[in-house]
C-alpha positions in Angstrom: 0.0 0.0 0.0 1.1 3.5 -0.7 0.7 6.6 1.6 0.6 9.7 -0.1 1.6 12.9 1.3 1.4 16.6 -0.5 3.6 19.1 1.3 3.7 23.2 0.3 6.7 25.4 1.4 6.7 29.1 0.8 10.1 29.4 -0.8 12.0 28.0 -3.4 15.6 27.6 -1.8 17.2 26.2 1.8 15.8 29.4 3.8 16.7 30.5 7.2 15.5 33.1 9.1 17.5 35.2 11.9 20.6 33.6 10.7 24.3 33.5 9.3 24.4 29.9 8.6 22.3 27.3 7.5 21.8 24.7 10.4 20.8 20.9 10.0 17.5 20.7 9.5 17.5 24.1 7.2 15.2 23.2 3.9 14.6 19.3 5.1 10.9 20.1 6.1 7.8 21.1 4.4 5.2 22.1 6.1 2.1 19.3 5.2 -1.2 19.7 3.2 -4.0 18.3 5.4 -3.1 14.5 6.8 -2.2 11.7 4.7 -3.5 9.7 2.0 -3.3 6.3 3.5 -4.8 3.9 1.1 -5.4 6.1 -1.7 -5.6 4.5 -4.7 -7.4 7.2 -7.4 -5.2 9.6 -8.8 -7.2 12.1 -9.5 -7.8 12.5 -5.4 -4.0 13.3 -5.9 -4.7 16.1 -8.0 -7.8 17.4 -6.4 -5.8 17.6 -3.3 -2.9 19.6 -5.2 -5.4 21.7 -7.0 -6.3 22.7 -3.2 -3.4 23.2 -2.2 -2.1 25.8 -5.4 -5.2 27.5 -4.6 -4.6 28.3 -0.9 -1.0 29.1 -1.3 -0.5 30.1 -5.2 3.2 31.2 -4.0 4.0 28.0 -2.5 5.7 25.2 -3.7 3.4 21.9 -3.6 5.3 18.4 -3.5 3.8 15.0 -3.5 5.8 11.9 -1.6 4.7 8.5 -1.9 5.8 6.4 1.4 5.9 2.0 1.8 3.8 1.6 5.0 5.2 -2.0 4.9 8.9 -1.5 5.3 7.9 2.1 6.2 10.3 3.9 3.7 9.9 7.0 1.2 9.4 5.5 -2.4 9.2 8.9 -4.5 8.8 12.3 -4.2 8.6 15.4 -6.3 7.5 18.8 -7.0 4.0 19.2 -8.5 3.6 22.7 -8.9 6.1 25.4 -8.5 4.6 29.4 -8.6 5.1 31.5 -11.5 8.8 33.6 -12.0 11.3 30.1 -10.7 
């Protein structure tokens, strides 16, 4: 089974904020799109859900990752929309 997660993040680079240098966990996280798709199996539930998500933040990156909930591992990830001017 796949588990399908869409994650937006409002820049398109590592960003830091109040800083000199870029620490660990500097562009590792997104911020997440509702809670996860576990079980999903229609992709156009997929694109609804990243349809929502370019709507609410039309600056934001949107990414989808696809996780293996049996040996609990991410299997793909991407970017599904990026805003206009990158």
């Amino acid at each position: 089974m796949l588990c399908l997660c869409c994650g937006c993040v409002q820049h398109g680079f590592v960003y830091r904020e109040h800083r000199k240098s870029p620490g660990y966990y500097d562009g590792r996280y997104w911020t997440m799109w509702k809670l996860p798709m576990f079980g999903c199996t229609d992709a156009t539930q997929v694109l609804n859900e990243v349809q929502e998500a370019k709507k609410a933040y039309p600056q934001a990156w949107v990414r989808i990752i696809g996780f293996d909930n049996v040996r609990q591992v991410q299997c793909i990830s991407f970017i599904a929309y990026k805003p206009e001017g990158y």
